[in-house]
N, C-alpha and C positions, 0 to 999 in steps of 0.2 A: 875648456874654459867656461867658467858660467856664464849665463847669459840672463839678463836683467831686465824685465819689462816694468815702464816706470811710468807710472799712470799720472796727467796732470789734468786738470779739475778746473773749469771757466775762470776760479775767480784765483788761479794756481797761475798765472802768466807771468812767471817771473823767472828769471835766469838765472837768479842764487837761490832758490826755492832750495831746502832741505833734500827733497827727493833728485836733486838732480846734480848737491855737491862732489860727488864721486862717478859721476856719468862716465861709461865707459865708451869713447865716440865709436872705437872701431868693435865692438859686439852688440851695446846695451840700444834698445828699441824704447822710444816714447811713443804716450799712446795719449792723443786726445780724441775724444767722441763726443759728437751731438747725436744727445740720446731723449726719446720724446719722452722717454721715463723723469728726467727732471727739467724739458721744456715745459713740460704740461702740467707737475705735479700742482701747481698754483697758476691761475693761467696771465702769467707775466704777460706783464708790456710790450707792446710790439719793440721799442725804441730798445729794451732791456734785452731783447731777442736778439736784433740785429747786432748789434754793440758787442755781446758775450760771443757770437759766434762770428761776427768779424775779424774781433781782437784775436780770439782761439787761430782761427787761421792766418792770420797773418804772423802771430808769434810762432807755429806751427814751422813757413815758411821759414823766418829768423833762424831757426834751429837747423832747417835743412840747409841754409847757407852758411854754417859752422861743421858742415858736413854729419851733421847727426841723422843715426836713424830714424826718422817720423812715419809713424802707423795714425792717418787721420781719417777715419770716419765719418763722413758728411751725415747729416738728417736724412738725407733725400738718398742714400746708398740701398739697392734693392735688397743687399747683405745686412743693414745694422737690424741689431737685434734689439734696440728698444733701451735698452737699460744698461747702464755701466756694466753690471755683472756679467750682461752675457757679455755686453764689449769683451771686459778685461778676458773672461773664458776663450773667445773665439781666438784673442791676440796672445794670450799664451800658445795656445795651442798651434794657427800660426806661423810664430814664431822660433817655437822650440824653449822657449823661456821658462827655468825651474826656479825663476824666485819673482816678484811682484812687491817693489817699491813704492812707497808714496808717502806725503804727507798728510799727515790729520788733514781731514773736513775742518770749515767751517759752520758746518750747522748736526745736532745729535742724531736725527735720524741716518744720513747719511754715514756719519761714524758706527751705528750700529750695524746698519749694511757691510760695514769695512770690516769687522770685526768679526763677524759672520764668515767672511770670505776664507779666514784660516783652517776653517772644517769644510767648506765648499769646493774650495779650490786644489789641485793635486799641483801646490808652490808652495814656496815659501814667501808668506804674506810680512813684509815689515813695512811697520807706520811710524815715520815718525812726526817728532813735534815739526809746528809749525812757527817756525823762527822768525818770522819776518815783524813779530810784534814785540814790541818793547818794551813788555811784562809775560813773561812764562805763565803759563796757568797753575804751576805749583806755585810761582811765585803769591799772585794772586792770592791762591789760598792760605796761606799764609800769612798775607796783609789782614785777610777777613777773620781767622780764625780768633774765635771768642768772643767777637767787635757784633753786639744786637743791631745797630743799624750801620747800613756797608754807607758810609759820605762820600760821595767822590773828590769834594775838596781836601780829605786829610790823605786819600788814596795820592790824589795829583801830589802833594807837596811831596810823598817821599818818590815818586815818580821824576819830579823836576834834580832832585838832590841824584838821585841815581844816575841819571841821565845827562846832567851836567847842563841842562839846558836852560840857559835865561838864569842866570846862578852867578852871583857874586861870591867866590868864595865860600863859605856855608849859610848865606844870605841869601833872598832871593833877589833878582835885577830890580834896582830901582827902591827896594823897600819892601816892597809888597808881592803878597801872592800872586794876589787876585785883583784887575782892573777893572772887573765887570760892573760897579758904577757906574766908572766910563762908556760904558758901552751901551746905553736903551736912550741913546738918542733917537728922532723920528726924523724922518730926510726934510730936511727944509726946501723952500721953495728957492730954484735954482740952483740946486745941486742936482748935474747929472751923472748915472753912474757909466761908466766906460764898458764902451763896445768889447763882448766878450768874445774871445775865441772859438769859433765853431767850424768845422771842416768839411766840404761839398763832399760828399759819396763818391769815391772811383768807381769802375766799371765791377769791380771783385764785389765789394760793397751795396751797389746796385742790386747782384743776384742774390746776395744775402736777405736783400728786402723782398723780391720778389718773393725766394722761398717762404719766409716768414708771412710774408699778404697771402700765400697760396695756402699754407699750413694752419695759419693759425688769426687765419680770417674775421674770426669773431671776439678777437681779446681785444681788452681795452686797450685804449691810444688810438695816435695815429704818429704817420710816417712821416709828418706834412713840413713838419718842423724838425728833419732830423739833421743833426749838427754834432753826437761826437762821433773823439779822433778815434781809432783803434788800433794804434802803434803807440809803444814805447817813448819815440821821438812827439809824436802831436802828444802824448800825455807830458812830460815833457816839455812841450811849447806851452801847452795851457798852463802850469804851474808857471812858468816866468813869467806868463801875462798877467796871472793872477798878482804874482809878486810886485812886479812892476806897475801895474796900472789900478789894481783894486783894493790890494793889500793895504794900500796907508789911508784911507779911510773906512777899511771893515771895519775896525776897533768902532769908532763912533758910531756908524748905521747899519750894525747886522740884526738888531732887532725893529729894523723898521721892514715897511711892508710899500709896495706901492704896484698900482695896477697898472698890466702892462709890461710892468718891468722884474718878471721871474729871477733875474741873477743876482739884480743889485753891484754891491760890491764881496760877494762872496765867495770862496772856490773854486766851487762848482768842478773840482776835481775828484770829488769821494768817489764817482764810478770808475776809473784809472787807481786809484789807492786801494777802491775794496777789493778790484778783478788783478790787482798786484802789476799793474803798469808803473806802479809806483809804489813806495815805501814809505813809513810811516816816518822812518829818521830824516831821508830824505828831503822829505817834505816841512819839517820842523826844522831842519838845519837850512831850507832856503828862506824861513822865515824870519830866523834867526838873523842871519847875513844880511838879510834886507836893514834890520836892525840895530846891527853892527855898523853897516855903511851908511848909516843915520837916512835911510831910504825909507823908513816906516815908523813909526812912532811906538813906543814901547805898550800904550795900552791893546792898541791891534793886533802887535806880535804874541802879545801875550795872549790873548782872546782866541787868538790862531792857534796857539799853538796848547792851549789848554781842551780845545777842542779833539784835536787827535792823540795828543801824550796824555792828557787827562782824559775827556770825554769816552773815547773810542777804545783807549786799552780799560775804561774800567768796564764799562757795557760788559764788554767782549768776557770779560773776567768774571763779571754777575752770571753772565748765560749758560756759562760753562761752570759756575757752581753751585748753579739752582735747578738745573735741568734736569729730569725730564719734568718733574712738577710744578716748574713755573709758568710753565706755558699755561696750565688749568687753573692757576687762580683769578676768582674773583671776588675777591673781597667786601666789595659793597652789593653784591648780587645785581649786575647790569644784566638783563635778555631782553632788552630792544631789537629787534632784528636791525641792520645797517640801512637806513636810507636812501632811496633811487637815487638822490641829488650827489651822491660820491661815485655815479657812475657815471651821469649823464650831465654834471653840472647845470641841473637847470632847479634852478630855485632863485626866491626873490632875494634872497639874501647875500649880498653882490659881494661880500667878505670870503663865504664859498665860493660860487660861480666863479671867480676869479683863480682862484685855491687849487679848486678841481682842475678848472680849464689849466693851469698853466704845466697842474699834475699829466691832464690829456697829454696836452701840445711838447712837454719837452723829459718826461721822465722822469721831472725833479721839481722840487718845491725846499724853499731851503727851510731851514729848522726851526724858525717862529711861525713860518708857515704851517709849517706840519704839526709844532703843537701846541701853538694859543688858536688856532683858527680849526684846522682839521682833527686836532687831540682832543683839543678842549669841546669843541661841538659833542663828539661822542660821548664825552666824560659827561658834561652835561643834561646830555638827550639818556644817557644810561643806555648803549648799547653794547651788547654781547661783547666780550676781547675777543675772542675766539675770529668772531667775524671782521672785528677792526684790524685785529695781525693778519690774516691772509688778508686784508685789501692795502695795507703798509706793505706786505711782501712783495704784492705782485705788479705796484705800481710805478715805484720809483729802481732806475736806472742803478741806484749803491744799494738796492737792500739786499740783505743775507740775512737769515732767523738770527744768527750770533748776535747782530748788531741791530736789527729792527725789533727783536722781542723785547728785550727790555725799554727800548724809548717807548714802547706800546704797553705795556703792560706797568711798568714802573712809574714812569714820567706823565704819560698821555692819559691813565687812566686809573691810576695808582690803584689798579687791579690786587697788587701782592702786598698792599694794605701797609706800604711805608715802610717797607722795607728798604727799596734805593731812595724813594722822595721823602722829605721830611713832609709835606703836604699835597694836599692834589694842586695840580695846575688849574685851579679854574677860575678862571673871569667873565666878568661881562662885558658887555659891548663898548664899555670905556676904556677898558684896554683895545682894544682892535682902534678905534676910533685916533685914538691918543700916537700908534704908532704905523699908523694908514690913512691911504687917500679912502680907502673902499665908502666909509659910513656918507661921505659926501655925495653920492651919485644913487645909495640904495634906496630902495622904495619904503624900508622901514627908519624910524622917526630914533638914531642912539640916543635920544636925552627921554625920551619918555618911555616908562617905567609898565604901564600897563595899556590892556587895550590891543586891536588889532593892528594897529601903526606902527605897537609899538617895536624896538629891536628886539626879537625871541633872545637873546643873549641875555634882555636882563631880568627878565623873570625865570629862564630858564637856572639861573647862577643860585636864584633862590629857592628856585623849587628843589634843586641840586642839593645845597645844605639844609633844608626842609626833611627832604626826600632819607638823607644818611647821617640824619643825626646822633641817634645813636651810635653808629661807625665814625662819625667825625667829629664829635661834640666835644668832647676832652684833648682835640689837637690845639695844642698852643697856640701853633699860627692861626687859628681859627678862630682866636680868642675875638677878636676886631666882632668880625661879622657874623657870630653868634651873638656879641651882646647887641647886636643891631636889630638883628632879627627878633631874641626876645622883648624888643620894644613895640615891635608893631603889633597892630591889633589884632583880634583875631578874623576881623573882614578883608585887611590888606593879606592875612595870609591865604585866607580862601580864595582869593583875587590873584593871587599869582599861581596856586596848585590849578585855577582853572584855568588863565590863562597858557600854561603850561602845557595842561591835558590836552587843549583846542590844538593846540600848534601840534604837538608829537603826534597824534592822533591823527590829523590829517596827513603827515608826512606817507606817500607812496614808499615800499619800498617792495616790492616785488622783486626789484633785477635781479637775476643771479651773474655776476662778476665770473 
């Protein structure tokens, strides 16, 4: 009888996974390993450490309480060999196993690893698709093919028709696609948002932290504030909480910002949906229901849910059809090196310091966060993608290259020159100010324009389209504040290229991350 060794992958935690629909209980061997080869390849987050190889064992266990065979390799096993590869070699071997199952990676290099393994390995290596998202990557291509710039809004609408989600008939709910109007409200004063789901460490969890404190003692974060679930069920309980308690007004305040208060009313399930604690339909159909049962209001659900059925399968869809050369574009030529202050949060500019710190203290920064404040600083400052994608990869608790490279290169930095974004993200300090407490407590002045008081944001904004005009001069949406620019004199623009110089110029950045 054959015998099937069936390799699953940190962010592979899922129990209808492709590799494991035909699981054969009484022969076929699964195989999970924590291997320092992709602990270390970016030096992730402590919190991103514990989380991925908590969840791994405890789903690990799940499987053995279904009587399945589980081959689990600890980090700290005096046997591991470091790297999937030799993993998966030692467990054929082993085992006795003459074929090696799995699903596609998440990220390309990993997949060329995979691929490799069909001349390295003496099995039979099959991969397949990864089902669990709700656009195929042929499909994908397909939507793209011929289409100069890839929109995610005409992507989302044939996404919504297909899916059947928030769909009246061949209409969409309510009228409209898209609610996003609705939604850049700022939190008004006396709206608090709801205590979010976080779960104390067991004793199993504990040793996972110690490992990681002992291994990997020098990577960013800390432990101090650690709070996710790593089961199924707590992923699971956080989607209900979110449903129930935060969901009806995300729609209005998911583009606000406020210090102190890292969650707001948003998710904060992406690390359970990336590591596949959870499903993307899933998740969209509780939003749904919230909807239905007139529990949430239609511009939130839509917001929600345009985020994952739109936002997330198109990413995923972009990375997987521009790779491996999208990773290397930069379009406006950024080689800033990355600044001290994204490691250590210390600067005076309390819009970061907040950003970062909340980035330190909990794994996650939700996604105004990450790209009008942490996107747009780099976009603006012009530094390296190269450098900005490993510090997006290795920070937050949901990233995976799939789905971090494009918000980084596309969105944050419009590195691939407009290709996903019709324009860069970039603002000044009147945005931050307009949808944040941060500008009221900083030591820099948001209403003034030049000068050492003044907010770096807003000469920075100018020096920005100063700096790429050439490269952004003929963008339409640019048309505003290039004919702005062409008004000012030629003192006020000297007065911002030097203000500009003074500030980036002093910025330390030595750290190495």
């Amino acid at each position: 009888m054959a015998k099937t060794l069936r390799l699953l992958l940190a962010d592979q935690l899922t129990r209808g996974i492709a590799s494991l629909k035909d699981l054969d209980v009484a022969v076929d061997v699964v195989l999970l390993a924590e291997v320092m080869e992709e602990a270390s390849y970016v030096g992730h987050h402590k919190q991103k450490l514990v989380f991925l190889f908590a969840a791994m064992r405890a789903f690990a266990e799940e499987l053995r309480g279904e009587g399945v065979t589980v081959d689990y390799v600890a980090l700290d096993d005096a046997s591991n060999a470091g790297s999937l590869g030799g993993e998966v070699k030692r467990a054929l071997e082993r085992h006795g196993c003459d074929r090696l199952t799995l699903t596609e990676p998440g990220e390309w290099r990993v997949l060329e690893m995979m691929q490799d393994w069909r001349e390295e390995l003496d099995a039979d290596v099959v991969i397949r698709e990864d089902d669990r998202f709700l656009c195929s990557r042929a499909r994908f291509e397909a939507w793209a093919h011929g289409r100069k710039g890839l929109r995610m809004e005409f992507f989302y609408r044939e996404m919504r028709k297909e899916s059947g989600l928030l769909m009246d008939g061949e209409a969409p709910e309510g009228g409209q696609w898209n609610y996003d109007p609705d939604n850049r409200k700022s939190l008004p004063k006396g709206v608090e948002p709801p205590a979010r789901v976080r779960f104390e460490p067991d004793a199993a969890v504990r040793e996972v932290m110690a490992l990681v404190e002992a291994r990997f003692s020098g990577n960013f974060g800390t432990l101090d504030h650690y709070g996710w679930g790593w089961t199924r069920a707590q992923a699971l309980e956080a989607l209900d909480a979110f449903v129930g308690e935060a969901l009806p007004r995300f729609g209005d305040y998911q583009d606000a910002m406020k210090a102190g208060e890292p969650f707001l009313f948003h998710g904060v399930v992406s690390p359970y949906l990336n590591a596949g604690l959870l499903t993307a339909r899933e998740v969209c159909d509780a939003a749904v229901a919230a909807y239905d049962a007139r529990a949430a209001p239609l511009n939130a659900v839509e917001g929600f849910v345009r985020q994952i059925l739109g936002w997330r399968e198109y990413v995923r869809g972009v990375y997987w059809l521009k790779m491996p050369e999208y990773r290397e574009t930069n379009a406006l030529g950024a080689d800033r090196k990355l600044p001290d202050l994204y490691w250590t949060a210390e600067t005076d500019l309390n819009c970061l310091a907040h950003c970062v710190g909340d980035t330190r203290d909990h794994a996650y920064a939700h996604h105004i966060q990450r790209l009008m404040v942490l996107g747009n600083f780099a976009l603006l400052a012009g530094v390296r993608p190269r450098e900005v994608q490993d510090w997006f990869l290795l920070v937050y608790a949901d990233a995976y290259e799939w789905v971090e490279l494009p918000n980084v290169q596309g969105m944050a930095l419009f590195a691939d020159g407009g290709m996903l974004a019709s324009k860069p993200y970039a603002a000044s300090g009147a945005y931050i100010d307009r949808m944040s407490d941060y500008c009221k407590t900083c030591r820099y002045d948001v209403k003034a324009k030049a000068g050492e008081n003044a907010c770096p944001f807003n000469y920075l904004y100018w020096d920005f389209l100063i700096r790429n005009e050439e490269a952004l001069g003929r963008n339409h949406r640019l048309a505003m504040p290039y004919r702005n620019l062409a008004r000012m004199t030629p003192e006020r623009v000297a007065e911002i290229r030097a203000d500009a110089a003074r500030f980036l110029d002093g910025l330390p950045a030595t750290y190495e991350g």
